[in-house]
N, C-alpha and C positions, 0 to 999 in steps of 0.2 A: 504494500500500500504506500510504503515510503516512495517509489518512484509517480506513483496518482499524485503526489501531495505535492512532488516537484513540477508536476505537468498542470496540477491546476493551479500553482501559484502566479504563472503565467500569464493565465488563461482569462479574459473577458469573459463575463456575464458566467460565471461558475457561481452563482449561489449557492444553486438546488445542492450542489457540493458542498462548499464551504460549511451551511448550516445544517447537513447530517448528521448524523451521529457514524460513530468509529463504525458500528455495528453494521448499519445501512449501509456507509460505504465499501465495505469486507461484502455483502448481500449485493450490492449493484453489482461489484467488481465481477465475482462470481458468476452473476447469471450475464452478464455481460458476453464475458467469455463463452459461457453455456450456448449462447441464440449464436455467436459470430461461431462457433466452431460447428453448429446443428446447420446452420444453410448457407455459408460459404465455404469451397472449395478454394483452400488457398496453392498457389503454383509454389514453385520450389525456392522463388526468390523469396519470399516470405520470409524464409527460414535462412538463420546462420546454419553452418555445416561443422558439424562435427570431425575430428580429427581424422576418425572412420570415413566421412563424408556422407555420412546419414545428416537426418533433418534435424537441428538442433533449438535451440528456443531462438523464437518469434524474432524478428528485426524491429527497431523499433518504431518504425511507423505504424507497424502492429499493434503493438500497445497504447498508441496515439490511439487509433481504432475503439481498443475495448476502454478507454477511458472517455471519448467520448460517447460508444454507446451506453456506460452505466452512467454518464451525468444525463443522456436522456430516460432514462428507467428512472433514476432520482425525479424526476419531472411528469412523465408521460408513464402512463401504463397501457402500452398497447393491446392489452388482453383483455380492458376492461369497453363494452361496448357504450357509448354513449344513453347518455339518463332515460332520455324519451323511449330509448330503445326497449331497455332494461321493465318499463313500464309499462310494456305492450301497444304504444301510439306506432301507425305504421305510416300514417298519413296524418300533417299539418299544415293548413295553410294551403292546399291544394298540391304542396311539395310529398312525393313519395320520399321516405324517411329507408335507407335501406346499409348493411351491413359495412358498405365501403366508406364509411364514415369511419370506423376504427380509424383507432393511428397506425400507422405502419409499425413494423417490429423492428425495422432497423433504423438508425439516427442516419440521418441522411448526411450529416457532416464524416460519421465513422465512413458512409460509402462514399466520400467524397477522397478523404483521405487513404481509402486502401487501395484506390488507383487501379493498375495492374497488376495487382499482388494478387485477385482471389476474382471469386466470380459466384454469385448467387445462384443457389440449386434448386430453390423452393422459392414460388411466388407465392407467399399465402393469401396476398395480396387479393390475386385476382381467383378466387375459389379454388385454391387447393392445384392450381395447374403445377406441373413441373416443368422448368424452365431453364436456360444459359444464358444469364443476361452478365455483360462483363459490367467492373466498373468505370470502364475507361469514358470518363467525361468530365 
């Protein structure tokens, strides 16, 4: 956690961090890691090499990566659907009310940052499709 704490000191508009607790941020860090290792495929630059030349730990624009998606987990909870939703309104206002309002599961600054290091496997986005969408943009 000691290298989070040198990357948010950095970092503009990190409250939802700053004002955590140790615990939460140990719990972000984690499930952080959890969603970027469950539906990104990362390529081999990713990875420092090992002496062997196996895959060794993450490079660190990696870690830039799961530290910004656990400051959006600190903030957004992409699992939880919208209020109206959760209350059974399906329609307001003449507007149909419908599931793509979730927030996406990944921080769009971590895919911003991971570049061509990895490539998303799972859209869950769009109902459950699977997918190869790189991040190169």
């Amino acid at each position: 956690m000691e290298r989070a704490e040198e990357y948010f000191a950095n970092r503009l508009h990190a409250d939802a961090w700053n004002v955590a607790s140790d615990d939460d941020k140990r719990r972000a860090l984690a499930q952080a890691r959890i969603i970027l290792d469950s539906v990104v495929v990362f390529s081999d630059a990713a990875f420092l090499l090992n002496d062997d030349g196996t895959r060794g730990d993450y490079v660190e624009q990696i870690y830039f990566c799961v530290y910004e998606q656990a400051l959006y987990l600190l903030k957004i909870d992409p699992t939880e659907y919208p209020e109206l939703l959760t209350l059974g309104v399906s329609v307001g206002g003449g507007a149909t009310l419908d599931k793509t309002f979730v927030a996406p599961l990944l921080s769009p600054v971590a895919v911003r940052l991971l570049g061509r290091l990895g490539s998303v496997v799972v859209n869950d986005e769009r109902r459950g499709s699977i997918v190869s969408k790189s991040f190169d943009y």
